[in-house]
C-alpha positions in Angstrom: 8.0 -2.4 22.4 4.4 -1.1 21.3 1.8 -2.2 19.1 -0.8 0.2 17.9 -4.5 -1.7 17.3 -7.9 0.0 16.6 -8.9 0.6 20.0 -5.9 2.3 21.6 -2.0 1.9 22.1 -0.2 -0.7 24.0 3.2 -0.8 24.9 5.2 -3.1 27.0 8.2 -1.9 28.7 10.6 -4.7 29.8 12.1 -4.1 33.8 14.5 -6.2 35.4 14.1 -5.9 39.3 17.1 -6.8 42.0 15.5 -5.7 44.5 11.6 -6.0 46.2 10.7 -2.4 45.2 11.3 -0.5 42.2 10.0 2.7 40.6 9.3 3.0 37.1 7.3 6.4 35.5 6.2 6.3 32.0 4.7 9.3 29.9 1.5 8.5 27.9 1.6 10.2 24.4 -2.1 11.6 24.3 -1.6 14.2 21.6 -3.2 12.0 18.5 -6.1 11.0 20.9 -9.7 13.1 20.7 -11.1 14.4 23.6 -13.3 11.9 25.3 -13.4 9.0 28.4 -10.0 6.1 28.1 -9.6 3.8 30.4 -5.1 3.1 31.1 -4.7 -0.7 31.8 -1.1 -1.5 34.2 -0.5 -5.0 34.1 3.0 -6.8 36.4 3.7 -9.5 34.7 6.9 -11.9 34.8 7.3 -15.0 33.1 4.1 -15.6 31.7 2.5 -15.0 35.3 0.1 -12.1 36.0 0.5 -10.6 39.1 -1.5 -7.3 39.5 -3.9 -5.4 37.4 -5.3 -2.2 37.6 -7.2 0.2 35.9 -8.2 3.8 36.2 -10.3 5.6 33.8 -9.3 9.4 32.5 -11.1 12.5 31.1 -9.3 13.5 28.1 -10.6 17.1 27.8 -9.0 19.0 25.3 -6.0 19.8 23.6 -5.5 22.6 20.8 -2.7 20.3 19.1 -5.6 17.4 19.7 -8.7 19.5 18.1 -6.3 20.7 15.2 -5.3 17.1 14.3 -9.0 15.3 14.9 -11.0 18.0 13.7 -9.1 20.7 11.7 -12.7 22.3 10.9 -14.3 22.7 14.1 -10.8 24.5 15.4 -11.7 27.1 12.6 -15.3 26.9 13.7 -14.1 27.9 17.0 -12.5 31.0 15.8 -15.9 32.6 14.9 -16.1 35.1 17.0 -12.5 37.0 16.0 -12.1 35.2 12.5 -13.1 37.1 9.3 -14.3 35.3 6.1 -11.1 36.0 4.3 -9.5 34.2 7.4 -11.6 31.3 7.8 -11.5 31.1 4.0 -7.7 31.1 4.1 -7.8 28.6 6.9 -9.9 26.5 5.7 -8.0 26.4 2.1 -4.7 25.4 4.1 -3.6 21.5 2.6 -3.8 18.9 4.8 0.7 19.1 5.7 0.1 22.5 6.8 -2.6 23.3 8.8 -0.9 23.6 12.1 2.0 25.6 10.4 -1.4 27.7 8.7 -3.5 27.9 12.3 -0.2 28.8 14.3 0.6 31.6 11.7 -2.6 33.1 12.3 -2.8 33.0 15.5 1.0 34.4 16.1 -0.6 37.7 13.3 -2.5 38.0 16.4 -0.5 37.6 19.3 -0.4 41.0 21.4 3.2 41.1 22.9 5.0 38.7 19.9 8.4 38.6 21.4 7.4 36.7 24.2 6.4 33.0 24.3 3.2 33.2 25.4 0.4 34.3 22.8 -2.1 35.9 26.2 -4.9 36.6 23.2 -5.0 33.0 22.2 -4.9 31.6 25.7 -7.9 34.3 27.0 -9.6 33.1 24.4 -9.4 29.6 24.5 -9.8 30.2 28.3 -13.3 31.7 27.3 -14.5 28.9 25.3 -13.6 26.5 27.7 -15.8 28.2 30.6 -18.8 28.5 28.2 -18.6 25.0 27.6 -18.5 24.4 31.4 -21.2 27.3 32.6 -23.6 27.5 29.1 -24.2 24.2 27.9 -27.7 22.8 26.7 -28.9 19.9 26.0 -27.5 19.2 22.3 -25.5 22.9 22.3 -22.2 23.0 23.1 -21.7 26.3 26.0 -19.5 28.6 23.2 -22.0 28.5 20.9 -25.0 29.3 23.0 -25.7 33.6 23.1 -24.4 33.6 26.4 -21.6 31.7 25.3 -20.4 34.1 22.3 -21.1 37.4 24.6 -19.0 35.7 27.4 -16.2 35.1 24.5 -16.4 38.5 22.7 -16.6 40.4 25.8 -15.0 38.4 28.4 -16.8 38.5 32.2 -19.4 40.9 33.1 -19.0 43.5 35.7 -22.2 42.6 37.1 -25.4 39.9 36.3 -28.9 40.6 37.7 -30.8 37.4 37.9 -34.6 37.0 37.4 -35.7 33.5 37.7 -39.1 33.8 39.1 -41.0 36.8 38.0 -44.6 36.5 37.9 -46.3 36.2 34.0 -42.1 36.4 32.8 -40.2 34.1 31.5 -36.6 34.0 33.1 -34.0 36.3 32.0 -30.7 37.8 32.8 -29.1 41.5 32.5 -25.1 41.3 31.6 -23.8 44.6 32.2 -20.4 45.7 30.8 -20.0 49.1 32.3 -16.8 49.9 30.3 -17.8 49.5 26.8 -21.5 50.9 27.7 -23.5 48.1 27.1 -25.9 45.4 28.6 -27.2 42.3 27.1 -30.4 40.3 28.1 -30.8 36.8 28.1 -34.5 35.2 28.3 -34.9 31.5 28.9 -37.7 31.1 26.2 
């Protein structure tokens, strides 16, 4: 049976044990949760009795099916850097039933190889953001929106970085250079 409060989701699942040792697995629906720190409670109980406890906390880091349910706006945020204004406007316009269906759609319009499963655009890109957020945070500035952060995502990993952390009378910098496309990008630490 579960019960559904404020804070979380409990659920009691009812075992009856013949012998001393039994094995029971259990699947934790974390899709309508946000990303952020739980803590998953185990209790072994019988007849009123409590007789072990434990606890472990969890990092909940990030689901697309999550973000699109908790926070249908920032999702669209997120497509900034491949999204046009007639997109985002059409996104953002979808009612409230069908958003996934809306986001999916779009997302599938841009899908490389569609007659196979995978969508390799949408995960790359998702991929991106996920390693500016790890690598290009700041204090207060989430890594994919940082400059670094949307070069990283437009133009996926540099072919080489030269680093200059200590130059006399200069602030530090760094030189992306994307020998491919014919292009290099500097980044000063102001």
């Amino acid at each position: 049976k579960g019960r559904h409060s404020e804070f979380g989701t409990e659920k009691t699942t009812s075992v009856e044990v013949d012998s001393v040792r039994i094995g029971l697995t259990e699947f934790v629906d974390v899709t309508g949760l946000s990303p952020g720190e739980y803590v998953l409670s185990v209790k072994l109980q019988a007849d009123g009795k409590q007789f072990a406890q434990r606890e472990a906390r969890f990092l909940l880091k990030w689901s697309l099916e999550s973000l699109l349910k908790n926070d249908y706006e920032y999702a669209v945020d997120q497509l900034k850097y491949i999204t046009s204004k007639d997109d985002k406007k059409m996104l953002m316009a979808a009612a409230d039933s069908d958003r996934v269906m809306t986001f999916e759609a779009w997302w599938k319009g841009k899908d490389p190889t569609p007659t196979t499963p995978e969508n390799e655009l949408r995960e790359e890109y998702y991929r991106r953001i996920r390693y500016s957020d790890q690598y290009f945070s700041t204090v207060g500035r989430e890594g994919w929106l940082t400059d670094r952060g949307m070069i990283y995502i437009r133009w996926g990993e540099p072919d080489q970085i030269d680093r200059y952390p200590f130059e006399l009378g200069k602030k530090p910098y760094q030189i992306w250079y994307y020998y491919t496309q014919r292009r290099a990008f500097y980044f000063v630490d102001d």
